[in-house]
C-alpha positions in Angstrom: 178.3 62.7 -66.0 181.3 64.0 -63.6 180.1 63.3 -60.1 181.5 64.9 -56.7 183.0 63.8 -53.5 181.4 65.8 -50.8 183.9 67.8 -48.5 186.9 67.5 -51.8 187.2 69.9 -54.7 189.9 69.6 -57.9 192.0 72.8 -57.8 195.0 73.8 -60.2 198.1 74.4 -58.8 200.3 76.4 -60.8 203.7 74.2 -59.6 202.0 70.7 -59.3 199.1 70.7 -62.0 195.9 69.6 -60.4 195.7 68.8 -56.7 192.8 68.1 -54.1 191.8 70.2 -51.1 189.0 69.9 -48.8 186.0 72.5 -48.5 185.5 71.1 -44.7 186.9 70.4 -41.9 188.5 66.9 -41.1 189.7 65.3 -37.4 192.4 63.2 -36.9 191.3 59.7 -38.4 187.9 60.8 -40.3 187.6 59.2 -43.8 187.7 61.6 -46.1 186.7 59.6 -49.1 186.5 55.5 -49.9 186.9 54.6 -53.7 186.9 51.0 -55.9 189.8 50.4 -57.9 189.3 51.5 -61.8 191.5 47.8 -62.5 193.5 45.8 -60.4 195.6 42.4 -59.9 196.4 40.1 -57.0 200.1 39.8 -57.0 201.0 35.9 -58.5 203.3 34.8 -55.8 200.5 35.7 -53.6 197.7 33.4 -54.8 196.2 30.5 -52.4 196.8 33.0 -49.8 194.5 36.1 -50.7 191.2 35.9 -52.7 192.2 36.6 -56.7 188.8 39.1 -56.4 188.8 40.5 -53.1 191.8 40.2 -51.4 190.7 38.9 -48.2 193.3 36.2 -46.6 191.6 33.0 -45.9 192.9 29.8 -45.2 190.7 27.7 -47.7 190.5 29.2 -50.9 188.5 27.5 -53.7 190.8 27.2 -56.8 189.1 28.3 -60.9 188.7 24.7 -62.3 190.2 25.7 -65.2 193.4 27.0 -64.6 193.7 25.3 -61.2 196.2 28.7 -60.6 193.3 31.7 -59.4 191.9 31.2 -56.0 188.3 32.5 -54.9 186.9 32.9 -51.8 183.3 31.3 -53.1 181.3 31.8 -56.0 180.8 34.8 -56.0 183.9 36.1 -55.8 184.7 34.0 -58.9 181.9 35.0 -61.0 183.2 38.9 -59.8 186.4 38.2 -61.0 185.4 36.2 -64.0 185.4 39.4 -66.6 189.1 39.7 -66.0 190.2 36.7 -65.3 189.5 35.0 -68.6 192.0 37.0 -69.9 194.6 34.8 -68.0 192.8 31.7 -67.7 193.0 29.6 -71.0 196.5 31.3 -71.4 198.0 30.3 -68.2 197.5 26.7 -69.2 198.5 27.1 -73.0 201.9 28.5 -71.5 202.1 26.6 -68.2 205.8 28.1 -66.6 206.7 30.0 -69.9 203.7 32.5 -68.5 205.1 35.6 -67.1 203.7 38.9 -67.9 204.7 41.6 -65.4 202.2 42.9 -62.6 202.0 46.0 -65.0 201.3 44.4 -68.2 198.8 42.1 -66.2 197.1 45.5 -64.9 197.4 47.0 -68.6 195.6 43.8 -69.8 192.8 44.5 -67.7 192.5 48.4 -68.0 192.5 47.7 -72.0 189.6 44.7 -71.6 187.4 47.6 -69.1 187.9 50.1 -71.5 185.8 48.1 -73.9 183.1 47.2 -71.6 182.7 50.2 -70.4 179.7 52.0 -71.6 180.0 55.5 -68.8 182.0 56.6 -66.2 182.6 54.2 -63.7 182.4 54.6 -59.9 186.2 55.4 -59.4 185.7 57.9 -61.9 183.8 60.5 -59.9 186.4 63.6 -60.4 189.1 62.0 -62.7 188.7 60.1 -65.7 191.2 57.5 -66.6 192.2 59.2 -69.3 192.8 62.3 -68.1 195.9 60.5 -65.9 199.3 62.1 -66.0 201.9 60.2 -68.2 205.4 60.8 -68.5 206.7 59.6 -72.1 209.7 61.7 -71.8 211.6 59.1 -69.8 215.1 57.7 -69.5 216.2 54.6 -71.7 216.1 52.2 -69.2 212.5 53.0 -68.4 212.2 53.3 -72.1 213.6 49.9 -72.9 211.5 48.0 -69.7 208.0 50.0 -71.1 209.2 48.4 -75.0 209.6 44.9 -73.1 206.1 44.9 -71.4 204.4 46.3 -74.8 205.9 43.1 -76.4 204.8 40.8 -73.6 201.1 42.3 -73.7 201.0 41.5 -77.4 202.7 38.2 -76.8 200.4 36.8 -73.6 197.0 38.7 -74.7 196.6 39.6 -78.5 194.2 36.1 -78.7 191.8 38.2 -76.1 192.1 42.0 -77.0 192.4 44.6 -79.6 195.6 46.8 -78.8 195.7 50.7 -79.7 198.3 51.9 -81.3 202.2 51.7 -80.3 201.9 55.7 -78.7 198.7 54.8 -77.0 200.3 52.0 -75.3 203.3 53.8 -74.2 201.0 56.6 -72.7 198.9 54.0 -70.8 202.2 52.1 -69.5 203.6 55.5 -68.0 200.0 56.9 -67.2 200.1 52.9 -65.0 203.7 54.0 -63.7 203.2 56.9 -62.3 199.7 56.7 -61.2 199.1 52.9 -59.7 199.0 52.3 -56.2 200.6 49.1 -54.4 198.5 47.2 -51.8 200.1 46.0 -48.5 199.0 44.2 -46.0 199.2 45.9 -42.8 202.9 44.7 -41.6 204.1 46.2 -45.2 205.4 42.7 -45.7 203.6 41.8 -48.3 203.2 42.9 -51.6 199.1 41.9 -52.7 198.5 43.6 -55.6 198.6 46.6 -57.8 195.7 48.7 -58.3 194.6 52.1 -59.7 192.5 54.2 -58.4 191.6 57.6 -60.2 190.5 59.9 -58.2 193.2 58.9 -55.4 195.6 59.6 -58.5 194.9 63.3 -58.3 196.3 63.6 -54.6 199.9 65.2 -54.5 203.0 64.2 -52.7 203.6 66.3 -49.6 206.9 65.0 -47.3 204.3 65.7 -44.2 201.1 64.5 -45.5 197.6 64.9 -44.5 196.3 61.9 -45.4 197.4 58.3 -45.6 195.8 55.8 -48.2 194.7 52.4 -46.9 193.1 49.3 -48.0 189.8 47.4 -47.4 189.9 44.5 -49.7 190.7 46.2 -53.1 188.8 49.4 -51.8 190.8 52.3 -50.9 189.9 54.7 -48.3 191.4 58.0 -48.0 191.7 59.4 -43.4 193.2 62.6 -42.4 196.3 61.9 -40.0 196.6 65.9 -39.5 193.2 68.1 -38.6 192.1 70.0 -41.4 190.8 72.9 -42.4 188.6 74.3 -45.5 191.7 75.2 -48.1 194.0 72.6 -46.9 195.7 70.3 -49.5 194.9 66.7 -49.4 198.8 65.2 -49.4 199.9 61.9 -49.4 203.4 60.4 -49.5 204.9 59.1 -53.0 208.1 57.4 -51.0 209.5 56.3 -47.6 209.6 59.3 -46.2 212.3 58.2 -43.8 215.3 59.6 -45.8 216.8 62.6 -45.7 216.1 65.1 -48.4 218.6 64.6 -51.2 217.4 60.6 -51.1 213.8 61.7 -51.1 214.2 63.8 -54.2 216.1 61.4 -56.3 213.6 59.1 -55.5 210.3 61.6 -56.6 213.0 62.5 -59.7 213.8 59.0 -60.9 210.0 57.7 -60.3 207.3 60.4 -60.6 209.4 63.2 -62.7 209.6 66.1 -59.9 211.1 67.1 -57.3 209.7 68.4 -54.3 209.8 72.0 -52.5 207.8 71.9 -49.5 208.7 73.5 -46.2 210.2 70.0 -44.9 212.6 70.0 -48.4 213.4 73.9 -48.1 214.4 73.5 -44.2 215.9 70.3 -44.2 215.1 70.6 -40.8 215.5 66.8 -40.0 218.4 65.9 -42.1 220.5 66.4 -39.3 219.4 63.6 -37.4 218.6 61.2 -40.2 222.2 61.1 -41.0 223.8 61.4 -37.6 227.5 60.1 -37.4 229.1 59.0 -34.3 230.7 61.0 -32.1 234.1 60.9 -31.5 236.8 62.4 -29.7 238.3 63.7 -33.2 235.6 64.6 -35.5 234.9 62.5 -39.0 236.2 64.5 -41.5 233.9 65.2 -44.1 235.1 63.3 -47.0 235.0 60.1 -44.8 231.5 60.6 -44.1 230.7 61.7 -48.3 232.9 58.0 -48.9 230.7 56.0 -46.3 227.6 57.0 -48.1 228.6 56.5 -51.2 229.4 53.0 -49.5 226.0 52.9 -48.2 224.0 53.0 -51.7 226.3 51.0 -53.4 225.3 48.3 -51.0 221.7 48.8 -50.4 221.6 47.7 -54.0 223.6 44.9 -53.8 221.9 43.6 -51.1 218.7 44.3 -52.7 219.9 42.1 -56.0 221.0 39.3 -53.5 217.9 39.0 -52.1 216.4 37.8 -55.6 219.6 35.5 -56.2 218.5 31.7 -55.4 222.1 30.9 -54.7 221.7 33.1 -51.5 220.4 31.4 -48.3 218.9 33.3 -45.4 221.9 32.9 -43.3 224.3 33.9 -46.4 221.9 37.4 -46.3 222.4 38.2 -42.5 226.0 38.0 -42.8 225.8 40.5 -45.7 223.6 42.5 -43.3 226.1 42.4 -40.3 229.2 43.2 -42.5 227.6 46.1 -43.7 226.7 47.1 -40.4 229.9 46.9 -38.8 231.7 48.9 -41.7 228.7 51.5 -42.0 228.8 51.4 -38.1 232.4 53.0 -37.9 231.2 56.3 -39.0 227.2 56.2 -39.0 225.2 56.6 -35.6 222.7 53.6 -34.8 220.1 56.1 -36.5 221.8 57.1 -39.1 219.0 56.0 -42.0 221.4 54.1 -43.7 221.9 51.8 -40.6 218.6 51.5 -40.1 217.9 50.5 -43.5 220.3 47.7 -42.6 219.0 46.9 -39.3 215.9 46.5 -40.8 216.1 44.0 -43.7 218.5 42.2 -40.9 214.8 42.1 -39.1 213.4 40.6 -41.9 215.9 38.0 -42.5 215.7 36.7 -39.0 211.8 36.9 -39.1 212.0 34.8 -42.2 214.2 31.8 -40.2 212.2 32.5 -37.2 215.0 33.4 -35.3 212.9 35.9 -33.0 215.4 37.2 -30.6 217.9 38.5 -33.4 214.6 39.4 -34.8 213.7 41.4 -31.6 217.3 42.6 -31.1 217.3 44.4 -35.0 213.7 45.6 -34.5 214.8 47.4 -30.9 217.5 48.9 -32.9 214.8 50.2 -35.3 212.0 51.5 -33.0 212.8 54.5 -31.3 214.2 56.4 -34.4 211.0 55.1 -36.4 209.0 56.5 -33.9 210.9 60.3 -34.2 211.4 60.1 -37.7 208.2 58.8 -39.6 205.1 61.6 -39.8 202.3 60.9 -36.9 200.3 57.9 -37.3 203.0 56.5 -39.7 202.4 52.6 -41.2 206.0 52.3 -41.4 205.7 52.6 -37.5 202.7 50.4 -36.6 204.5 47.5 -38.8 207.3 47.6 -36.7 205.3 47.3 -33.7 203.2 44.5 -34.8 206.9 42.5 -35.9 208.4 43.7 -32.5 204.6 42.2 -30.7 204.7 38.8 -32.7 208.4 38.4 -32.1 208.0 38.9 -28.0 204.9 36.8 -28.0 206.9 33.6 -29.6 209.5 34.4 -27.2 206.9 33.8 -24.3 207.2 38.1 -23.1 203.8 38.5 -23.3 203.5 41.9 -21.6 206.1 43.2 -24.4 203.6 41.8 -26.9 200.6 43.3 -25.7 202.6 46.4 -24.8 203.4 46.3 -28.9 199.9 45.4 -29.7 199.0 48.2 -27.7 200.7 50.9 -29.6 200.0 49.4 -33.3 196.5 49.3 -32.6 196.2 52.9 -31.6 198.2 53.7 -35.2 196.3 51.6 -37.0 192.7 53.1 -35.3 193.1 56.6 -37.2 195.0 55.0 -40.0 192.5 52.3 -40.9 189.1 53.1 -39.3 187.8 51.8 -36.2 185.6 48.7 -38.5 188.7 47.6 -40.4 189.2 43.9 -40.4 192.5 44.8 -39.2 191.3 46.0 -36.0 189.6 42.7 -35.4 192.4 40.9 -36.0 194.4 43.1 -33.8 191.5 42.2 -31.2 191.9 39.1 -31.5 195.8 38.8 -31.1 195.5 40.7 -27.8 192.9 38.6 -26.4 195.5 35.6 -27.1 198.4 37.3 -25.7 196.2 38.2 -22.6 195.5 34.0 -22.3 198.9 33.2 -22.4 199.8 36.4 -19.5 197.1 34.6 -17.7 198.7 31.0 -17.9 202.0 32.7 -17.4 200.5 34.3 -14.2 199.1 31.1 -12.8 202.1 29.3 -13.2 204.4 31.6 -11.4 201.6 31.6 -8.4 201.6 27.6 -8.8 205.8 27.6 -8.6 205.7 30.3 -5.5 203.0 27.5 -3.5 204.6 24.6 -4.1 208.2 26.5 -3.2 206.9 26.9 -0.1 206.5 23.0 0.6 
């Protein structure tokens, strides 16, 4: 029986199809809703670091005794996952390294074992059924040719464990995964953990200034206003990185989820302007220089972005890609020009990686301030930054900096995340260290300034 989620209703919206709105008011950082994933995965390359059920991060996970390759926090969390993961299990060790289904097919795997289990709705069914998800089988080849690919790896790495529907049935549920399944991050955005989906989070539309932000706790995913609202507002979230100007954003919502976007912020274009500001100069950049430089700029945001998954290319090798495209972009594109600090922020990430924390700290400065004007209020994309800028100052020995980062991450990450989110706690934690180490820093200036006096 369809249930409800107080304070949300389903509406139809004659350009989007079916949306959410709320029938109550909502502050600034109230939960609006909190749902369990319908199916999910834990990421391969992230196993011994995150619990294969729960995703919590633990330093001493016990592994499954038979495949020696899923990772549990106790018991428990085994016997929890247990349903699922004996899909993979005797399979992982048949194949050993030739095992390599996609996250997607992995998820599909799952979805198609739950399906048969399932007797009724399930709890993160209470609005949307998974069956009534949107699918878009109208796609281009490519997306064509890679759906074809994971339809042959399913039947190749599962068919000893499940009954498969037909060959349209599995295309459906590949695009309905596609368009509808949600990546989990930790709370740096550094790290991919999983993929999940979520159905009743699937019905919220895209809105370039969104209402709401989706975050995680464990697999969970809880739904906070980061805009009051009223009875009759839309619940929006973002699709993309809403950084880029619009023409970016709308290829990205066109090649992805099949639409483009017409909100006030789209119709206005009223910060494209400064997302793509070009240096000034005492004789103006003609136009066709600027329309060559980005044409520049995507050609080698993908290249750098292929380079990064070539094993030939050493950290050091990907900086220098990152400074020569820098320079050359840098010639007509202001510091915070989006393109630049694209740049300036895989550069960050690079020198993170080789923990070189004052090149780190130098590309992260660079990012900051625009982050901070360009992203919507209460942005992730911001609070990252600061928590990378915070860790980097406090293995430099800045302290202050640190906390000062700390300090605006956590304030982010309050309305973002909840107040109780194991986040916050962390976040605690980290600033009672930094204060210990201001403290030492403290006493041993006072001990240098007495014995300088003898």
């Amino acid at each position: 029986m369809k249930e409800q989620i107080e304070g949300i209703e389903v509406f139809e919206c004659t350009a989007k199809g079916r949306g959410l709105r709320v029938t109550k008011p909502f502050k600034v950082g109230e939960l609006l809703f909190s749902t369990p994933p319908y199916s999910f995965v834990l990421a391969v390359e992230e196993r011994e670091n995150y619990c294969d059920f729960c995703f919590a991060k633990k330093q001493r996970l016990a592994k499954c005794g038979k495949c020696k390759k899923a990772f549990y926090c106790n018991v428990n969390c085994q016997k929890g996952d247990w349903a699922m993961h004996k899909l993979e299990c005797e399979a992982m060790n048949a194949y050993g390294p030739k095992w390599c289904p996609s996250e997607s097919v992995r998820l599909v795997a799952r979805i198609l074992a739950k399906k048969t289990q399932q007797k009724e709705r399930c709890v993160s069914e209470k609005i949307n059924l998974i069956g009534e998800l949107l699918s878009h089988e109208d796609v281009d080849e490519e997306r064509k040719s890679i759906n074809e690919h994971d339809i042959a790896s399913l039947h190749h790495f599962y068919s000893k464990h499940l009954d498969f529907p037909d060959h349209h049935d599995l295309l459906a549920l590949f695009s309905q995964v596609g368009c509808n399944c949600f990546t989990v991050e930790d709370e740096e955005l550094s790290h991919n953990m999983g993929t999940a989906l979520y159905p009743d989070v699937a019905l919220i539309n895209h809105g370039c200034v969104p209402s709401v932000v989706v975050t995680y706790k464990g697999v969970a995913a809880e739904i906070r206003a980061v805009q009051d609202m009223k009875p009759g507002d839309e619940v929006l979230i973002s699709y993309i990185d809403l950084i880029y100007a619009t023409e970016d954003r709308n290829e990205r919502l066109k090649d992805c989820y099949y639409f483009t976007c017409d909100c006030h912020e789209c119709k206005t274009k009223s910060m494209d302007n400064v997302k793509l500001k070009v240096r000034k100069r005492s004789d103006p950049i003609e136009p066709d220089v600027i329309s060559n430089m980005v044409r520049y700029a995507k050609k080698v945001i993908v290249q750098f972005r292929n380079a990064k998954e070539e094993d030939e290319k050493t950290p050091s090798d990907l900086l220098d890609m990152c400074e020569q495209y820098l320079d050359k972009m840098g010639t007509v594109f202001d510091d915070s020009h989006v393109y630049m600090l694209h740049m300036y922020y895989q550069a960050m990430g690079v020198c993170f990686y080789m923990d070189d924390w004052k090149n780190a700290i130098y590309y992260g400065e660079k990012i900051v301030k625009p982050y901070s004007e360009l992203y919507p209020p209460y942005s992730l994309n911001v609070s990252s930054i600061y928590l990378k800028l915070a860790r980097g100052y406090y293995n430099i020995e800045k302290p202050l900096m640190a906390m000062s980062f700390l300090t605006k991450a956590k304030a982010i990450m309050e309305v973002a995340h909840g107040k109780d989110h194991p986040y916050l706690e962390a976040i605690d934690k980290e600033m009672a260290r930094v204060s210990l180490k201001k403290s030492r820093e403290a006493d041993r200036k006072t001990q240098s300034e007495i014995m300088s006096r003898f």
